[in-house]
N, C-alpha and C positions, 0 to 999 in steps of 0.2 A: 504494500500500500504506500503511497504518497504522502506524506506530511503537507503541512499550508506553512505560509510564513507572508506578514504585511513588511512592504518596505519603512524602515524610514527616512525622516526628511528635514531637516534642522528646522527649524524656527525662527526667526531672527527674536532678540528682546532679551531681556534681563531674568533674572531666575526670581521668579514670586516668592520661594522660601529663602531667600537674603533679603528680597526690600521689602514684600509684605508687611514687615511688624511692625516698619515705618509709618503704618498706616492705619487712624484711630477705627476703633472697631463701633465707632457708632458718633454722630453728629457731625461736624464741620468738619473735615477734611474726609469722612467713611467715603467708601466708596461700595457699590455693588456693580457683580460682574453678570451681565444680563446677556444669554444667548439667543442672538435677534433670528439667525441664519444659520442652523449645523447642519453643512451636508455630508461629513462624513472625520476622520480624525484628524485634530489639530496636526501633527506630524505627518501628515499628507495632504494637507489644502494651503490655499493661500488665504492666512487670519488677516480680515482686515478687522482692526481695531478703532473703535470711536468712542473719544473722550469729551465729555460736555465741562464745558469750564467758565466758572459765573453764577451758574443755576443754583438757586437755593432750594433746599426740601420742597418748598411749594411751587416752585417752578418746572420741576419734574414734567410736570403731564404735557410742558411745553416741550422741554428738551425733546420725551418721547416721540410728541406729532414733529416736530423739524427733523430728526433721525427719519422719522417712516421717508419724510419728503425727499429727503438727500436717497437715501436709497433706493425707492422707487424712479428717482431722475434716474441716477446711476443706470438702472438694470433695464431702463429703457436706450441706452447707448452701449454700441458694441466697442471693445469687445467681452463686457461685463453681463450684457443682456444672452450672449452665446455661453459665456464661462462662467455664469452664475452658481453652477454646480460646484464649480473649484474653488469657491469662496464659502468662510465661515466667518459670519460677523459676528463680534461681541461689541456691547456698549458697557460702556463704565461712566456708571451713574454718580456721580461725586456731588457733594454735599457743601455749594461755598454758603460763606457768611457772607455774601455778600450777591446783588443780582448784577449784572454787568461785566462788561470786562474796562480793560485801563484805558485812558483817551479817548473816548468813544463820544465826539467825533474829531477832537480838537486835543491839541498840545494840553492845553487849559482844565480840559476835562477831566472830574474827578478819578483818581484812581483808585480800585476796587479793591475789598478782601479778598483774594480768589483762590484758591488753591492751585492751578496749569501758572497763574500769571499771566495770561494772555491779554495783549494789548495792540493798541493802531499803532501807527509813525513807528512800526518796527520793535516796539515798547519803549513808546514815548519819547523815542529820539527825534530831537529837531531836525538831522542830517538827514531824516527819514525820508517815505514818503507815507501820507495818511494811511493810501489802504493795506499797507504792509503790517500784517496781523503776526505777530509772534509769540511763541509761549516758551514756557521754564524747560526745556528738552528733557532735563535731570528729573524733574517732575513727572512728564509725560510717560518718560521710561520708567519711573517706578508705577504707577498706576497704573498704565499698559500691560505691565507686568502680572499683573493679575488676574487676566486672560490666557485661556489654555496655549496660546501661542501665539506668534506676533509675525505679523510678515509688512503690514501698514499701517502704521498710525495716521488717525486724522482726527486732531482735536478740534473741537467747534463750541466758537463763545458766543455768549449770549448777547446779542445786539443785532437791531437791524439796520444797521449800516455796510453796507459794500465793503469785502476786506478779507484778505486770504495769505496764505502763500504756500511756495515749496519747499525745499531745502531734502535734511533729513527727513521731515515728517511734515504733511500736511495741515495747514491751519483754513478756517472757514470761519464765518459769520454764520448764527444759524437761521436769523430772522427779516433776512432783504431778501427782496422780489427775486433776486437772484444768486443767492445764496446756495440753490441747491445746484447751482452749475458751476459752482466758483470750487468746490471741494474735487468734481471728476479733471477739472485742468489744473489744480493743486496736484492732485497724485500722478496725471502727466508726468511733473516735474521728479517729484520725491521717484517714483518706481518705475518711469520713463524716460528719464532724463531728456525729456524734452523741451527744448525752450521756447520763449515766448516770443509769437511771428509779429508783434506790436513793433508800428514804425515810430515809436515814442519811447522814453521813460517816464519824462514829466508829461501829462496830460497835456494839450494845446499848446508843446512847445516842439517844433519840428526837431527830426528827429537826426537830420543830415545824413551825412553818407558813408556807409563803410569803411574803414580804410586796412582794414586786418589783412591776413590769409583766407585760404580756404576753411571756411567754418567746422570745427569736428562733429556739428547738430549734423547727425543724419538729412534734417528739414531742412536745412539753409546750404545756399552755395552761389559760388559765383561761376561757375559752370552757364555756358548756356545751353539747350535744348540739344544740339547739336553734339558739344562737349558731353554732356552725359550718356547721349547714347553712343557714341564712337570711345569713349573709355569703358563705357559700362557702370558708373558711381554714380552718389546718390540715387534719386528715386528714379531711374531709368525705366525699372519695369513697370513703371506705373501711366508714364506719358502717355497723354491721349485718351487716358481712362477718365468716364463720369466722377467727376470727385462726389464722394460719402457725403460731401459737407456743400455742395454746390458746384455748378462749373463743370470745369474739365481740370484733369493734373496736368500745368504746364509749367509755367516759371511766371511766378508774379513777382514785383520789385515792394522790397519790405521784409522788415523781420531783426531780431538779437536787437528790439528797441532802436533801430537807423531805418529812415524811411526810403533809402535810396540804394542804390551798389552793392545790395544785397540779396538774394530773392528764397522765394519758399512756394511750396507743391500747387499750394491754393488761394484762391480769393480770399476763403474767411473756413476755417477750421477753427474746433474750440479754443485752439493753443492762440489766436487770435483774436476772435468773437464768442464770447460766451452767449451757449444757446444752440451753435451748429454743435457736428456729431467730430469724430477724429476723422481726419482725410484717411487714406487707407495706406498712407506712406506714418504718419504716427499709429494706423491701427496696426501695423503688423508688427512694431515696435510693442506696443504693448500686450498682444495677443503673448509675442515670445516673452515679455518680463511678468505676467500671471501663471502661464504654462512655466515656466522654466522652475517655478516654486514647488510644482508639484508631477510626483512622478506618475504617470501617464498609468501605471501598477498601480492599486493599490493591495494587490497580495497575490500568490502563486504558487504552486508545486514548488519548493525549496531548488535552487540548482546547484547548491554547494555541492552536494552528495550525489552519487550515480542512480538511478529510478529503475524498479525493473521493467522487465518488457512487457508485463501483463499490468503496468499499473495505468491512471488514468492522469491525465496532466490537465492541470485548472488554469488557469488565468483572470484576476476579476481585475478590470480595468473603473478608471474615472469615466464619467459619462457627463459630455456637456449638453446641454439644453437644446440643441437645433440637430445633433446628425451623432452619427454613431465613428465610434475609433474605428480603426481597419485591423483585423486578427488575420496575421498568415504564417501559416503552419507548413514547417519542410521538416522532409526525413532524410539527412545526407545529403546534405543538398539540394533537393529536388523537394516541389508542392506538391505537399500532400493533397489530392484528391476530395472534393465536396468540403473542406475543410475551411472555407473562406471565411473569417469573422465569427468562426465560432470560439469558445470562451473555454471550451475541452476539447481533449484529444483522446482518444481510448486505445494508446499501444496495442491491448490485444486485439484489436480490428486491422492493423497494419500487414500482420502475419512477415513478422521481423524474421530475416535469414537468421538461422540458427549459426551457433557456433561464434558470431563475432558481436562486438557492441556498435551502437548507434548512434549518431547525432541527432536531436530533434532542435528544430530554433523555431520560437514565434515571434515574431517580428508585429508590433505592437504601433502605429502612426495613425497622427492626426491630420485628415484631408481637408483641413481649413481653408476656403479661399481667402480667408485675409492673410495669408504668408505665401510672397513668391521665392524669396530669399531661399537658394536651395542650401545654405551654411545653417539657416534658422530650420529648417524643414528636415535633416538629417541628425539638427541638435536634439539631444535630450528633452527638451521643451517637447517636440512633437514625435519624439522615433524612441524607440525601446526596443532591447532585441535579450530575450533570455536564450536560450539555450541550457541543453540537460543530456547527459550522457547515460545513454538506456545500455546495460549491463545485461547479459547474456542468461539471465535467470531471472524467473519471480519472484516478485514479494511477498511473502506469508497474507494469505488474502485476511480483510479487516473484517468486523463484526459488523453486521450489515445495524444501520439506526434509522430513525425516520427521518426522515428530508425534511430541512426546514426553511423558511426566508430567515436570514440573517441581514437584509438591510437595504437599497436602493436609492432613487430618486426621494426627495425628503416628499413627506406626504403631509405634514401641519399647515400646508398651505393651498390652495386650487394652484394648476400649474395648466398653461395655455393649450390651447384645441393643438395647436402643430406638434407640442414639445414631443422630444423623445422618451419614456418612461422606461427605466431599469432597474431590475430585483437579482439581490445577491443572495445566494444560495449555499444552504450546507453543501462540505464535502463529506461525504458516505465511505467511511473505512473500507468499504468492499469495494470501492470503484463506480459504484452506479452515479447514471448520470438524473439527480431530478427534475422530473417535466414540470414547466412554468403551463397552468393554466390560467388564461386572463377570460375578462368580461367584461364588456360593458352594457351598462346598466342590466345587466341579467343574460346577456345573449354572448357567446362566446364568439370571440375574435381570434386572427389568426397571427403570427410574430414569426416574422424572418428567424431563420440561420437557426439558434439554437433554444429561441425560446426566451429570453432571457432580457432582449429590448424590446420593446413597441413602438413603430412610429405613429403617434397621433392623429401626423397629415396625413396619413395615409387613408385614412377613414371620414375625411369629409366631413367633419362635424358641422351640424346646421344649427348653431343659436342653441340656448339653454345651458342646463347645468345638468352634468352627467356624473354617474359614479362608475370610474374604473377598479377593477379586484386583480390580484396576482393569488391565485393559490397554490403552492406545494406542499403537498400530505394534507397536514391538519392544519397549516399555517397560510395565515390569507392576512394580505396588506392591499390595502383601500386609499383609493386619491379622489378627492371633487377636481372634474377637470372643467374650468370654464370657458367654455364654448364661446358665451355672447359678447360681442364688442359692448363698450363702454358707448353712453349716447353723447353726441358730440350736440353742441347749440352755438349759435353767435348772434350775437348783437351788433348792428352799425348805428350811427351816429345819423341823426337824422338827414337824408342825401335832398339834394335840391329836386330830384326826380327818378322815380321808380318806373323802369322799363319795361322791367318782365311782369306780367300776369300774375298775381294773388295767388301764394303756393306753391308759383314755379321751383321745379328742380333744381336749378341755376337761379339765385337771384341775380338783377343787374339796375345798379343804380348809377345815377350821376353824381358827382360830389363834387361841390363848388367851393376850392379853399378848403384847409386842411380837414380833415373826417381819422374815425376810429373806430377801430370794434373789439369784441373781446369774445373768445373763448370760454365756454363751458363745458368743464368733462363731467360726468357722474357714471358712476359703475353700481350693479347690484352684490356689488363683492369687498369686502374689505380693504383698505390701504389708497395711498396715495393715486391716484390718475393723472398720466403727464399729457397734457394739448400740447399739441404741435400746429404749424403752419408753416407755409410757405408762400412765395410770390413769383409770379409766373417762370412755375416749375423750375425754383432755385432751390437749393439745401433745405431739407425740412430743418425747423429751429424751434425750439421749447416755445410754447406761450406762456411767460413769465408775468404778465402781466404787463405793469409799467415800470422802471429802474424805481422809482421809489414808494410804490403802493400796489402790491401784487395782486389786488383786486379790484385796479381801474384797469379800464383798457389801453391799446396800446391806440399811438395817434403817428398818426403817416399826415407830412405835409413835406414841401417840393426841397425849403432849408432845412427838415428834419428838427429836432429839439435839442438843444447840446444841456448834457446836465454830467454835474462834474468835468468838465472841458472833453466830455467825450458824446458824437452824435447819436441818435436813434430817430431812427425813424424817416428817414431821408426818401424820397417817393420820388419822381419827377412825372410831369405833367402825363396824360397818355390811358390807353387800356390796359388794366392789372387784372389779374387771374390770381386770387387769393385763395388757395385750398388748407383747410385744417381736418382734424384727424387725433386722438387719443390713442395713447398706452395705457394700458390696463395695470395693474397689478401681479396678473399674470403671463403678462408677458405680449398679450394679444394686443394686436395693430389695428384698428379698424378704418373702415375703408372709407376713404377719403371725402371730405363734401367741397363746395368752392361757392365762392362768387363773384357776381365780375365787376369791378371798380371802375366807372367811367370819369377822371380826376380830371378836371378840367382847370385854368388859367381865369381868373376870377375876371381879370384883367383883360386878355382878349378875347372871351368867350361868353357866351349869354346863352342860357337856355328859357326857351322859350316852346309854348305846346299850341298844334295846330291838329283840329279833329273834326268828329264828328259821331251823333251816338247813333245806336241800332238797335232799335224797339226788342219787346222778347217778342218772339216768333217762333209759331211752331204750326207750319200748313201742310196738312195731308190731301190730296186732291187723286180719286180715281180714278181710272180712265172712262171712257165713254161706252166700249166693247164690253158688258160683263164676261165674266166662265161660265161656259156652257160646253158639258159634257158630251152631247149627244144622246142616242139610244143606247138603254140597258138591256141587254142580251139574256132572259131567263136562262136556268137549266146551264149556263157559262161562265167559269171561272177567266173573271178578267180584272184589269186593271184598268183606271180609265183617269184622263189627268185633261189638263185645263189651266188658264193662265189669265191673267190681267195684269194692267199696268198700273202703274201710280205714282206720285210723283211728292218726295217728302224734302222741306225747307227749314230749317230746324236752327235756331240761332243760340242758341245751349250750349253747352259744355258737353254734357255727355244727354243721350235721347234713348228711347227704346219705342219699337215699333208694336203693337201688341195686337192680338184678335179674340173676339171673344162672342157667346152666343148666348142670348135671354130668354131664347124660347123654348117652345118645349121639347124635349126629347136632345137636350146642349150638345152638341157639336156632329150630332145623325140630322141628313139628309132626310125631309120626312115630306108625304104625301099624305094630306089630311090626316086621318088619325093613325098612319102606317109611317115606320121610319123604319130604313137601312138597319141593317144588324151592325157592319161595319164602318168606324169612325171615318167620317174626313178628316183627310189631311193637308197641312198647311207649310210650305217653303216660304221663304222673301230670300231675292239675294239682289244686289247695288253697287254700283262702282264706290259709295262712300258707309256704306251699313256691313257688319259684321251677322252673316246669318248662320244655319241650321242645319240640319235634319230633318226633314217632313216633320211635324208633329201634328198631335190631336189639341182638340179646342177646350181651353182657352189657352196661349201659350204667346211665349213672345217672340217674334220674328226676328227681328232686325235690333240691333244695339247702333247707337252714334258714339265713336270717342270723342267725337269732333264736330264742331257745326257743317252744318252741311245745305249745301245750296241747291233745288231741281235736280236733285239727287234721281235718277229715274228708275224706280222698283220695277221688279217682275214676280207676282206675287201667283206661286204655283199651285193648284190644287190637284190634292189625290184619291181616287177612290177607288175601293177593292169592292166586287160583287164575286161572292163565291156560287159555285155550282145548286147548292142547295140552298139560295135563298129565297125568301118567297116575295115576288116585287110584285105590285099592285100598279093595275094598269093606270096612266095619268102623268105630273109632272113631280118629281123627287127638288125639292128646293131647299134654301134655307136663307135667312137674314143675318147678315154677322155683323158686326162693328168692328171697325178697325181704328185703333186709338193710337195718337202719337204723343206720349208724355215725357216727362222730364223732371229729377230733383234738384238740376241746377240751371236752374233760368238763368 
């Protein structure tokens, strides 16, 4: 039999049993260690760690909702929202005397009791600049420390004021409009080393021109377009591609704080504009510095030791949120057979030449497209390769136990209609492999390869809230998976003229001088909802509201608003295509809505309305010819049919054409007190009506989605006489009414 063993994986941070005792075990300085996010063990994920610094005991439930917000931003931006799985967040809930953090907003500004220390101007340095937020590092790290493990710290103070940074450890604001974006371009910094593509340092003071070398920023170069592809550096692979974040990847001028002699991948990336997403020249940067934390194993058939040839080799890998790792399995060399991505191997199925030993490797990679770098793509980050020397005998077979789940995709939360779902599995001393049975909401579904993942997307979920099940043996592990987009809403500012129709799909207004509108997300599901927008199909970007009140709207005018020496909102005159859109909680995107912004020149422009109205109307008129069947043939099974015209005017929105019959013997043909056995039946079909079927009376013909003009009907009659019916000599007639109505005049 096989033994198991988990890798592990350092940690960064200080050891909790040396600094802990530093740390009062209850009131001003306590601290509690809260696990927000465990998706599997400290010693193989990447801990990000977040410390609230200011918050008093009764400030708590604030700290709380600004955490949910930062991490719900977070996990709506890749490549956090893919490798959420390889993250485990803890908060450390610390207890100041004091609310606030130092300088908050001004040199002048009283300084707090705080436990981190955190403060603006850098901690109150005049040399500073304001939004340069710092804390006590020494501090950080002992409170940190009291987290199962450290891979990031990001302390966040209590103020709402604009203010962040990078360094060793990220710092944030927890209570400005945009504060929960200011923490994902802090960890840039700190776990990215990436820098800042701003053509400033000082706000509203230019920022001049380059004069260095070639930049060591991966993002910055003096290279041109040209240069990078004929050497092959910087972001070569990327040229030409749709930028993540807007645009296209090319070479824009700006960046390392000089607005000039310098250039970077994009228009406006986070590392620029807070709000956009990482270009895909910083996301494959940070894709390889979260993966590189954690080993791509998290446990496996032992390979120190030789395995016999009858035993079964396991593998349980990390599982990110969108696509599954790659498992390939050789014996000597050579792919083993049907074995693609599966998580076991069963030696005694290989039927091993006798008499010599074996090589077996499985080769363990991540098929990310955010890494083209084949150095990043062959590292450790994304490639594992075990191998195990299968020995020429068996192993004493193991006592057979029942199969159990031992652990997967974390289930304390709904996880998104697409996500990938994965269940970890006893391994069974006698080698058996156990089968994963899944369900959803009661009906059993089917899982690639070995049982073991589920893709979500695969199964088309429409809207609602489902419950998915994994059961092996006796052991069943349950997830709410939620299905339905978040409702997205907007509001505009009231526009000098409404173009589109009451309801429309698209709205389309005019707007005379500056306008604004604002986003609304709500979800039927717990946690933060992030709005997004964008303008004519540029980089979607958070809707944060407004830079200093995250529940006014945002305002677009042609000079934009400068607040703190920096602009927003800059529009220039013309037609805009504004589409928004939510991130859920669980990860789901929902599908986009828009409207169209007709911004005009207050100055050369004037709108003005020229019309006319159009009575309601609804005219049925028919023709002069009635339907007349002919002669009924007794004793003869026939079919016998008929036609008239008519002619329907309809100035409605939506119409229906209808027919119906008041007398006696309702929708039979009758001769005095004799009527047909067999219904008439009734067609309508129109170059502008949506018709039928034959049907029987009373029923409705013809639908209008649309107004319609002398629309010209043919309104078809059918009737069956069968062999045995008894017809009375005379005329077979009937009186019907035919009605044209509507509920939207």
């Amino acid at each position: 039999m096989a033994l198991w063993v988990a890798p592990v994986v350092a940690a960064l941070g200080v050891s909790a049993s040396a600094q802990a005792q530093t740390i009062p075990s209850t009131g001003v300085g306590s601290a509690k260690v809260v696990p927000l996010q465990v998706t599997g063990p400290a010693t193989n994920r990447f801990n990000l760690v977040i410390a609230g610094d200011g918050y008093t005991e009764a400030d708590m439930p604030k700290f709380r909702a600004e955490v949910d917000k930062h991490l719900n931003v977070m996990w709506s931006i890749e490549p956090y929202k893919s490798y959420r799985n390889y993250i485990n967040v803890y908060a450390i809930e610390i207890i100041s005397a004091e609310s606030g953090i130092d300088c908050d907003s001004s040199l002048t500004s009283p300084r707090r009791d705080t436990v981190l220390g955190m403060g603006f101007w850098g901690g109150c340095n005049a040399g500073s600049v304001q939004r340069l937020v710092t804390v006590n590092n020494a501090a950080l790290q002992r409170y940190t420390a009291l987290a199962p493990g450290v891979s990031q710290r990001l302390a966040i103070g209590n103020s709402s004021t604009y203010g962040g940074a990078g360094g060793a450890n990220a710092t944030a604001t927890g209570g400005n409009s945009m504060s929960a974006l200011i923490s994902p371009h802090e960890i840039g910094h700190s776990l990215g080393n990436l820098q800042d593509e701003y053509d400033y340092y000082t706000r509203g003071v230019y920022g001049g021109c380059y004069t260095g070398g070639e930049p060591s920023s991966a993002h910055h170069t003096l290279l041109t377009v040209e240069q990078m592809k004929a050497t092959q550096r910087k972001w070569w692979r990327w040229l030409g591609e749709p930028s993540l974040s807007g645009g296209i990847i090319d070479r824009y001028a700006g960046g390392l704080y000089f607005a000039d002699c310098v250039y970077r991948p994009s228009a406006h990336s986070i590392m620029k504009s807070l709000g956009y997403y990482y270009d895909q020249v910083g996301l494959e940067i940070m894709t390889q510095r979260i993966a590189s934390r954690v080993n791509l194993v998290d446990g496996s058939t032992p390979t120190t030791a030789p395995v016999g040839n009858k035993d079964t080799l396991w593998v349980d890998t990390v599982q990110p949120v969108d696509h599954d790792l790659n498992v390939a399995w050789t014996l000597d060399g050579t792919a083993v057979p049907s074995s693609a991505n599966r998580r076991t191997l069963k030696l005694g199925d290989l039927l091993l030449t006798s008499g010599q030993t074996h090589t077996v490797t499985a080769t363990i990679s991540d098929p990310t497209p955010f890494v083209r770098d084949p150095a990043i793509q062959s590292s450790t980050a994304l490639k594992r390769v075990l191998t195990w020397t299968v020995k020429d005998e068996a192993n004493p077979a193991g006592t057979a136990a029942p199969a159990t789940i031992t652990g997967g995709t974390q289930n304390d939360r709904a996880i998104g209609r697409t996500d990938v779902v994965n269940v970890v599995v006893s391994k069974p001393a006698d080698g058996s492999v156990p089968t994963v049975a899944w369900k959803l909401d009661g009906a059993a579904v089917t899982a690639a390869a070995d049982g073991r993942t589920l893709h979500l997307g695969d199964l088309n979920l429409n809207g609602g809230t489902h419950t998915l099940t994994a059961t092996v043996g006796e052991s069943t592990r349950t997830w709410t998976v939620d299905a339905k987009d978040a409702v997205t809403t907007v509001a505009v500012s009231t526009p000098k003229a409404t173009l589109s129709q009451p309801g429309a799909e698209i709205p389309e207004y005019i707007f005379e001088g500056p306008f604004s509108f604002k986003v609304t997300a709500t979800d039927d599901q717990p946690g933060y909802v992030v709005p997004e927008y964008r303008v004519d199909g540029d980089g979607w970007q958070n809707f944060y509201g407004w830079p200093t009140d995250a529940n006014a709207p945002f305002q677009f005018s042609v000079t934009g608003t400068d607040i703190d020496a920096l602009n927003y909102g800059r529009l220039p005159y013309g037609k805009h295509v504004i589409e928004y859109r939510a991130i859920d909680a669980a990860g789901n995107i929902s599908a986009p809505k828009k409207f169209i912004a007709n911004y005009i020149d207050p100055e050369k422009s004037e709108v003005g309305t020229v019309g006319g109205t159009v009575p309601a109307t609804l005219a049925l008129s028919l023709g002069a010819t009635p339907p007349v069947f002919g002669a009924f043939v007794p004793g003869k099974q026939a079919d016998y049919t008929a036609s008239q015209l008519a002619s329907v005017t309809s100035t409605a929105g939506e119409a229906t054409l209808s027919v119906s019959d008041s007398g006696a013997n309702p929708g039979h043909l009758v001769n005095g007190a004799f009527a047909l056995p067999e219904p008439l039946k009734l067609s309508a079909t129109s170059p502008l009506g949506v018709g039928s079927a034959p049907k029987t009376i009373p029923s409705t013909l013809l639908t209008y989605p649309a107004p319609a003009t002398n629309d010209e009907v043919t309104l078809s009659f059918a009737q069956r006489i069968n062999a045995s019916d008894g017809l009375r000599t005379g005329t077979y007639a009937k009186t019907l009414t035919f009605t044209l109505s509507t509920t939207t005049p």
